[in-house]
C-alpha positions in Angstrom: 29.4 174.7 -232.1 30.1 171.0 -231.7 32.7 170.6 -233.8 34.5 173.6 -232.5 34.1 172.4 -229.2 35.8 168.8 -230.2 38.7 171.0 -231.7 39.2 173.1 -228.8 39.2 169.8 -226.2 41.2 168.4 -228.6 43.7 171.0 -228.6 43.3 171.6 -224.8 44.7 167.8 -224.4 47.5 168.1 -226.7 48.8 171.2 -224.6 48.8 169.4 -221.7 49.9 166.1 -222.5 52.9 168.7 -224.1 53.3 170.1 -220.5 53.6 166.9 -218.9 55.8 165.3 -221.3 58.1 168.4 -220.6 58.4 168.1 -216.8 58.7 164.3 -217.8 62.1 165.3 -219.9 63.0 167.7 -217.1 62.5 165.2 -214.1 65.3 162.8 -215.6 68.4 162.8 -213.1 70.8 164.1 -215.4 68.8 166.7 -215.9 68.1 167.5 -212.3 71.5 166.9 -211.5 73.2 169.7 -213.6 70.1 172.1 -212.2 71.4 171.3 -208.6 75.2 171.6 -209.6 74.7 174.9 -210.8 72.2 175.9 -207.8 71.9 174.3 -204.9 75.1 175.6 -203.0 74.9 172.0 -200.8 76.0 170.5 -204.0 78.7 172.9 -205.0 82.1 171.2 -205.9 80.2 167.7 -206.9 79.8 166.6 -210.9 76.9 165.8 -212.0 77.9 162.0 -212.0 78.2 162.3 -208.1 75.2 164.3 -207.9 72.8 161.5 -209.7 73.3 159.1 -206.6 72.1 161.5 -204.3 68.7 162.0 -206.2 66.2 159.7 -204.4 64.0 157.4 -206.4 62.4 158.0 -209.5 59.7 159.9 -211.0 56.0 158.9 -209.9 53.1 161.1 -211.5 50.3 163.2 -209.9 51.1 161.9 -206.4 51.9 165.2 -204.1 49.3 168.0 -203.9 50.3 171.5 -202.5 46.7 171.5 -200.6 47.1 171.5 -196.9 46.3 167.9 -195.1 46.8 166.4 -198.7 50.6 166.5 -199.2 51.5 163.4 -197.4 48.8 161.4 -198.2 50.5 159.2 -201.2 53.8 159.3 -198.9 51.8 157.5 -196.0 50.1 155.2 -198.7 53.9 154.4 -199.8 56.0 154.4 -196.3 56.7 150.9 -197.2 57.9 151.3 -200.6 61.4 152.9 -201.7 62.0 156.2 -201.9 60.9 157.9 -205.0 61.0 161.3 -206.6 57.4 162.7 -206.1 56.4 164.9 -208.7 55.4 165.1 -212.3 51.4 166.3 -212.3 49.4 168.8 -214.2 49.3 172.3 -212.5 45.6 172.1 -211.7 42.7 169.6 -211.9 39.4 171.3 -212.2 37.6 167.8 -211.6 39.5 168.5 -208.1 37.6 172.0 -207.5 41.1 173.5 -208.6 43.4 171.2 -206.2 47.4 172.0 -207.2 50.1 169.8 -207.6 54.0 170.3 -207.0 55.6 169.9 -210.8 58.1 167.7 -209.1 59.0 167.3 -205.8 61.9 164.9 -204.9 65.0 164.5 -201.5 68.0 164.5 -202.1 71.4 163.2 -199.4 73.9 164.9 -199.3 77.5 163.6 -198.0 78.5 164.9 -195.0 81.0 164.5 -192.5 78.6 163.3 -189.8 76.9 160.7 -192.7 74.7 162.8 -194.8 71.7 165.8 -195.1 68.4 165.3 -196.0 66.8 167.9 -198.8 63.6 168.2 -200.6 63.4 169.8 -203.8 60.4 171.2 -205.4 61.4 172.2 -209.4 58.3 173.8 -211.0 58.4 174.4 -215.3 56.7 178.0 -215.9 55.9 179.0 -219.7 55.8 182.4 -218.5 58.2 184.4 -216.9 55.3 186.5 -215.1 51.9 185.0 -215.1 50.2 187.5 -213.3 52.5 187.4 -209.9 55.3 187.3 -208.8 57.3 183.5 -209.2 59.3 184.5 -205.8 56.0 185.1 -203.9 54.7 181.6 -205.0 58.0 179.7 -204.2 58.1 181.0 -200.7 54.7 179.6 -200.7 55.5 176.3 -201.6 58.5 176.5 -199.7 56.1 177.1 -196.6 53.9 174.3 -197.4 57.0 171.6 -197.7 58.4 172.8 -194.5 54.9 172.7 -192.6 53.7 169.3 -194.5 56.7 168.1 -192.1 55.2 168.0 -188.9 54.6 164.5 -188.2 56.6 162.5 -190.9 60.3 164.2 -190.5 60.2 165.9 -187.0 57.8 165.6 -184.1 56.5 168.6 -182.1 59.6 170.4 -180.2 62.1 168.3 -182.2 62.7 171.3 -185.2 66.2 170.2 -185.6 64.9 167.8 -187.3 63.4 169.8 -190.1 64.4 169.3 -193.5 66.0 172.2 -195.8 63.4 172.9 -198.8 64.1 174.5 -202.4 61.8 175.3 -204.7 63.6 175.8 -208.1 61.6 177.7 -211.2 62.3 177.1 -214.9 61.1 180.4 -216.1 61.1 180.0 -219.9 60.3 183.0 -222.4 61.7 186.0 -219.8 62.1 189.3 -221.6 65.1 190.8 -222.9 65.5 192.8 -219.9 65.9 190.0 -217.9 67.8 187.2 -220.2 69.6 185.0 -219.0 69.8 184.6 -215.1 69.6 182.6 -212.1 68.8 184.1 -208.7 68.3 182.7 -205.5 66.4 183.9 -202.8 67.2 182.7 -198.8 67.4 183.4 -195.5 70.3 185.9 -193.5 70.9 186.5 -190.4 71.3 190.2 -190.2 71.8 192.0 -186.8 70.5 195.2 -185.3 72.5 195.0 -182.0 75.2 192.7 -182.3 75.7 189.5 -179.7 73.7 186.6 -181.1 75.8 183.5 -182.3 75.1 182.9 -186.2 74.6 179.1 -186.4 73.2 179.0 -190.2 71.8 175.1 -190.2 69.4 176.6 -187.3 67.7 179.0 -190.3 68.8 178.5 -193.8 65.7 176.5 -194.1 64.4 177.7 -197.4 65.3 178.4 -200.6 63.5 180.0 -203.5 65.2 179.7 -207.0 64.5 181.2 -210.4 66.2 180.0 -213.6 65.2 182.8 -216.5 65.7 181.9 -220.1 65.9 183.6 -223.3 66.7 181.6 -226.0 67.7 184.7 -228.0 70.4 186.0 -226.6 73.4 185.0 -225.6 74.4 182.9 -222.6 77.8 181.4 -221.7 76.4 179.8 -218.8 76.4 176.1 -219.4 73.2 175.3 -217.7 71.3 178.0 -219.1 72.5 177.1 -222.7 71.8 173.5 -222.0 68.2 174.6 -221.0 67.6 176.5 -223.7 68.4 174.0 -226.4 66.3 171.4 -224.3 63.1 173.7 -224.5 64.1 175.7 -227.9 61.0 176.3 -229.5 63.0 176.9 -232.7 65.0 173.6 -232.9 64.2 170.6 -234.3 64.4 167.2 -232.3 67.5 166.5 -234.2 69.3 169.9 -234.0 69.0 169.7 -230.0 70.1 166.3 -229.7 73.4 166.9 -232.0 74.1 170.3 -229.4 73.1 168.0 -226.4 75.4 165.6 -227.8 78.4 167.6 -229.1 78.3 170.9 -226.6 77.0 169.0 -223.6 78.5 165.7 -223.6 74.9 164.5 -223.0 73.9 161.0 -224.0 71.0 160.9 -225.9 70.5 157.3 -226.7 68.9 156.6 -223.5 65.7 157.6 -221.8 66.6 161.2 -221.9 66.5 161.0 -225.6 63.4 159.1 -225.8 61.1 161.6 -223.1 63.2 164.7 -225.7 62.1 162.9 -228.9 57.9 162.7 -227.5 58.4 166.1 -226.4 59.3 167.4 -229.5 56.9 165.4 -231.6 54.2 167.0 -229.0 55.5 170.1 -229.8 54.7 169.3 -233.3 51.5 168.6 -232.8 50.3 171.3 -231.3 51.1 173.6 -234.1 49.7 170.9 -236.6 46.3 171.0 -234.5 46.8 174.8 -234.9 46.9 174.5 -238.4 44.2 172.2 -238.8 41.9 174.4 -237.1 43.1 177.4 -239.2 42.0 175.8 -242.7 38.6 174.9 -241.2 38.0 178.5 -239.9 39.9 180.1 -242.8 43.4 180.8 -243.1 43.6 184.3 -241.5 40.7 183.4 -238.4 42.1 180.1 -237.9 46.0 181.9 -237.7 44.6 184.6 -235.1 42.6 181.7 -233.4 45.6 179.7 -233.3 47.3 182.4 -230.9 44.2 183.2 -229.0 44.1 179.7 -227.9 47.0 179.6 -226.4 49.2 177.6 -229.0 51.4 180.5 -228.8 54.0 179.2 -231.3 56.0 181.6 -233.1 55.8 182.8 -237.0 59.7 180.8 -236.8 58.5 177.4 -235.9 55.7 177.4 -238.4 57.7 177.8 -241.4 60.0 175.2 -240.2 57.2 172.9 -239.7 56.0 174.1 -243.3 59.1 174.0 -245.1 59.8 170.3 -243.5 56.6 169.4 -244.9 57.7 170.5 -248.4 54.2 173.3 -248.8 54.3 175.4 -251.5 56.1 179.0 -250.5 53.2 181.0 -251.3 51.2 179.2 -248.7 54.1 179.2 -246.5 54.4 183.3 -247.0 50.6 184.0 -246.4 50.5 181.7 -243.1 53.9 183.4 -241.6 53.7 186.6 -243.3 57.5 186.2 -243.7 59.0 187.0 -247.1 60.5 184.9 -250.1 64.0 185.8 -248.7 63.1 185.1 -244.9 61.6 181.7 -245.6 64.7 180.8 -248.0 67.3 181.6 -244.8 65.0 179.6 -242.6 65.3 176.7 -245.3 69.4 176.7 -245.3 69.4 177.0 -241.4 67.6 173.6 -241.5 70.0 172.1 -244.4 67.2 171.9 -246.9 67.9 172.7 -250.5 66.1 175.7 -252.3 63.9 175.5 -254.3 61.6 173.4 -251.8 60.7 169.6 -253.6 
């Protein structure tokens, strides 16, 4: 019992420390910057490299909880200090009698011809593309809470000119085929039922909700969806997304970027290595069907890989997978390696 408890806590801290690392990845301002290009109609016309500027600070971690009364409290603590991007903390924190905290929550300026325009951003990372709710009904939610956290630090009582637009944007990964590949926002109109009021749109579009849905396998021509994909492709390697990142996306990968990508994938690694590990303790097929009750969740695909870079014989590799001689040799030549297996 003990040492199965070891394994699972072990496991359970690989996972997250795999979560975190990929909001880390997805909190650098390139990143961001192509997601509000593509989104974030206040942005439209600007490249990314004009976008980047407008991104406030930088990353801090587990600093901004959703919880009412506790959302400003680290932005108080730091009025003095520069502006920074406030996000980047595990989803919830049981030691905190289930307290939640925005992924990452940032404000952006935008140029204008009065100056500029104050934003904040909230952009959330969801595994799943429906959890057990709806990801619209939760954005509105944390929409709510970013526009009622304002009181008090961006606009006084009476003054609600003053209030700041909010988005919340969702990185839905694994949607179904139904869905693929698609982006949708959610907003405010002004729709009338007796005609006569002025439409003044900076008096209500307050709030945004957007959802990014991604399939890695299908097809996309949509440059920030494919971009996305690749970036959180449970199928390629480290080095297979950099050269796309590279050679599709004229993404530069010898920089921070490319060192938060390269952890990322070596977590990813892990996590099906702890899988493993736990499977020949347990026995090969209760340590496989453990593995997926546990919430690894890795496919059949990025086992082999993981396998075949590792050189295991090809009977082990067929009774772990269940794929066939022939599946497991196309796999091999997809990766470049040569067949027979050294």
């Amino acid at each position: 019992m003990k040492n199965e408890l070891s394994r699972a806590m072990a496991s359970a801290d690989v996972k997250v420390r795999y979560d975190t690392q990929c909001k880390r990845v997805l909190s650098q301002k390139e990143i961001l910057a192509r997601i509000l290009a593509r989104t974030v109609k206040e942005f439209a016309g600007m490249s990314v490299e004009e976008i980047i500027p407008c991104i406030e600070g930088t990353p801090e971690i587990a600093v901004v909880s959703i919880d009412p009364g506790k959302t400003n409290q680290k932005r108080v603590l730091h009025m003095e200090e520069e502006k920074r991007i406030a996000g980047l903390a595990n989803e919830d924190k049981v030691a905190d009698e289930g307290e939640i905290y925005y992924d990452i929550r940032f404000y952006v300026h935008i140029p204008n011809e009065e100056g500029h325009i104050r934003m904040i951003v909230n952009l959330e990372a969801q595994k799943s593309y429906y959890p057990g709710y709806e990801i619209v009904t939760r954005g509105i939610f944390y929409d709510a809470r970013m526009i009622s956290a304002q009181l008090g630090t961006e606009f006084e009582h009476s003054k609600y000119d003053d209030m700041k637009k909010v988005y919340s944007i969702w990185v839905c990964m694994q949607a179904p085929k139904k869905i693929g590949n698609a982006i949708s926002e959610y907003s405010i109109k002004k729709q009338d039922i007796i005609s006569g009021l002025p439409d003044r749109p900076e008096s209500y579009d307050k709030l945004s909700v957007v959802i990014i849905a991604l399939n890695e396998t299908m097809e996309t021509n949509d440059e920030l969806l494919g971009m996305l994909n690749t970036l959180f492709s449970e199928q390629k390697t480290y080095l297979e997304k950099k050269k796309e990142l590279e050679e599709i996306y004229q993404m530069r990968m010898d920089n921070e970027l490319g060192k938060e990508m390269n952890l990322m994938c070596n977590l990813s690694d892990l996590v099906i290595e702890r899988g493993i590990e736990q499977g020949i303790e347990q026995g090969i097929e209760q340590g496989i069907e453990q593995g997926i009750e546990s919430g690894i969740e890795q496919k059949s695909h990025n086992l082999a890989q993981m396998m075949i870079r590792e050189a295991e014989p090809t009977d082990k590799i067929m009774r772990y997978t269940g794929y066939s001689l022939e599946k497991i040799k196309e796999i091999a030549q997809e990766m470049g390696k040569v067949w027979p297996l050294a």
